[in-house]
C-alpha positions, -999 to +999 in steps of 0.1 A: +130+123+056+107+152+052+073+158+071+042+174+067+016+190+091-014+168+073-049+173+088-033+173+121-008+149+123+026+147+107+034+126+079+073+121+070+080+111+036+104+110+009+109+118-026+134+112-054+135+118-088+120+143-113+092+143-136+052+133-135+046+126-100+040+093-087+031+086-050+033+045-036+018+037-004+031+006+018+008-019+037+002-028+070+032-028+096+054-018+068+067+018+061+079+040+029+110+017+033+089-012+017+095+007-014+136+006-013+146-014-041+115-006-064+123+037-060+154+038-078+144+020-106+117+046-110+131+078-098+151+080-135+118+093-153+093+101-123+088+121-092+082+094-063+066+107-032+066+078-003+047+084+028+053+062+059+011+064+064-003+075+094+009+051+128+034+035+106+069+047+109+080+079+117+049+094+115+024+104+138+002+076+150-025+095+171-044+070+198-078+054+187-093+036+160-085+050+125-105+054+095-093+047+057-109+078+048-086+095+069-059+076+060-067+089+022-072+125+031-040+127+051-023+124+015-044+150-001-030+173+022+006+157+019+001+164-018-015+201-011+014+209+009+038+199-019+019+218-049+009+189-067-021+191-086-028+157-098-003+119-092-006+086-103-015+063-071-007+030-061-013+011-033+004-019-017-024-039+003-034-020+030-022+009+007-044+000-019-074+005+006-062+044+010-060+046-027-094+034-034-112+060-007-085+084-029-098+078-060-135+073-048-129+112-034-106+128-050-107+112-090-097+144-101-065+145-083-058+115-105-040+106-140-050+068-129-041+045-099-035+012-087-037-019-065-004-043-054-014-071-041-047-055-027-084-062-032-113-037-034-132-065-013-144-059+024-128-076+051-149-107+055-162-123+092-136-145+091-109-116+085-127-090+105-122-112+137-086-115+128-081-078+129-095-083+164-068-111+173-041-084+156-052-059+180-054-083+212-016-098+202-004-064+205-020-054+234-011-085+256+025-096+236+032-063+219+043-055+179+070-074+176+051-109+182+023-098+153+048-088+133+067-127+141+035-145+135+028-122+102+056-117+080+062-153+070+027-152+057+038-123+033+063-141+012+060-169-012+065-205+006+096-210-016+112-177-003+107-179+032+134-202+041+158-189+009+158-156+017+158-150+053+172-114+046+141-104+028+118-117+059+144-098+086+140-064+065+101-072+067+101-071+105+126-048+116+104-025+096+075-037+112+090-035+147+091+004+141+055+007+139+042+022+166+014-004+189-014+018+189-004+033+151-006-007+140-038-007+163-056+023+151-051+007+114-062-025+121-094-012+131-097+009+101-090-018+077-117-041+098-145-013+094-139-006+052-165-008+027-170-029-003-150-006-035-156-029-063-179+000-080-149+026-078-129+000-100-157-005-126-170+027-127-136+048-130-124+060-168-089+062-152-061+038-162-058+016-134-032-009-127-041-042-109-012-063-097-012-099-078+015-125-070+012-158-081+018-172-048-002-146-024-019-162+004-031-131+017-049-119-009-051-141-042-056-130-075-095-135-081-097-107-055-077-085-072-085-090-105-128-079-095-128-060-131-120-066-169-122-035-189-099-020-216-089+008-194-077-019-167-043-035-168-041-065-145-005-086-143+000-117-121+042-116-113+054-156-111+069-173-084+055-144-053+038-140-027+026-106-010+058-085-015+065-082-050+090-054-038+110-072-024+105-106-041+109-091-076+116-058-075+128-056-114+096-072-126+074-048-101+093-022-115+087-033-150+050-034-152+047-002-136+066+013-157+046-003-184+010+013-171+031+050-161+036+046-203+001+037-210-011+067-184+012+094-208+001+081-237-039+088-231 
């Protein structure tokens, strides 16, 4: 991997492929490896930048509470550092947060962005204490037991006992994230504001994405806009990790909106 001195802390990452850049951000307790068998379907026609965000993986994951607006500006300088002028961004849950502050920020780094299996919703009460049992499981039991308890939630009911390999590639991933990096984000995903207006008020192409069998985040809180310049798919038979579920069909639709994004 490469890294980047980005507003302080470093941020490794990895690219592959030539072309119109395109930069996908993982979720929570996951890392730029979440996006394994989706990059080389993509890296044919487009420049992929993946970031492990900041206290995931191997980059830096400074003590204290984070904030997604940090979390957003540490890839404006990843993308500062690397000379490019303007991406395509799209998120992956807790990476659909950052892209949101991103595009609420920084529109004009933007040809058009995205959510997978995100939600420009606010953590409700009910969620907002679970960020505070997140943080108290790792302080007490450590990573490994949140990431135990989580990543059977992540996957579709059907896939969790037919494809154990996908669920062990979820948590060994997860077991790399440093405590107080998986800390520091909890707390910034608790704290984030409603971004429903950045979805309805944007003229960028914008790609929403849910799985048909989420039970983290469902598709009425993805799908929060219907306009012509949105494109909203629901990918059958998933739950929270199209990338790994269905990585063809992921791979499809994005390539479908990276068309779209060209073509205006």
């Amino acid at each position: 991997m490469e890294n980047a001195l980005c507003n302080g802390n470093t941020i490794c990452y990895r690219e592959q492929g030539q072309g119109e850049a395109l930069v996908l951000l993982h979720g929570y307790c996951g890392s730029s490896e979440y996006w394994d068998k989706v990059v080389p379907l993509l890296s044919g026609h487009y420049r992929c930048i993946i970031p492990d965000l900041r206290g995931h993986g191997r980059s830096d994951a400074p003590m204290g509470a984070y904030r997604i607006e940090q979390m957003a500006d540490d890839i404006v300088y990843l993308l500062d550092k690397l000379e490019v002028p303007k991406v395509v961004l799209l998120g992956h849950s807790l990476g659909g947060y950052i892209t949101l502050s991103f595009a609420q920020r920084y529109e004009s780094r933007l040809n058009g962005f995205g959510l997978i299996h995100s939600t420009a919703f606010p953590d409700s009460e009910e969620a907002r204490e679970k960020r505070l049992h997140a943080v108290s499981t790792i302080q007490t039991q450590g990573i490994n037991s949140l990431v135990d308890g989580m990543i059977p939630s992540l996957f579709a009911p059907d896939h969790v006992n037919a494809h154990p390999e996908w669920l062990n590639s979820a948590k060994e991933i997860g077991y790399r994230t440093p405590p107080q990096g998986a800390i520091g984000v909890a707390m910034a995903m608790r704290e984030r504001p409603d971004r429903r207006d950045v979805l309805s008020e944007t003229a960028l192409p914008v790609l929403l994405i849910a799985g048909e069998k989420d039970g983290i985040i469902p598709s009425e809180r993805t799908f929060t806009v219907d306009q012509p310049n949105v494109t909203q798919a629901t990918i059958a038979g998933v739950g929270h990790m199209s990338m790994m579920e269905a990585p063809d069909q992921l791979a499809g639709h994005i390539i479908t909106f990276l068309n779209k994004v060209k073509s205006n």
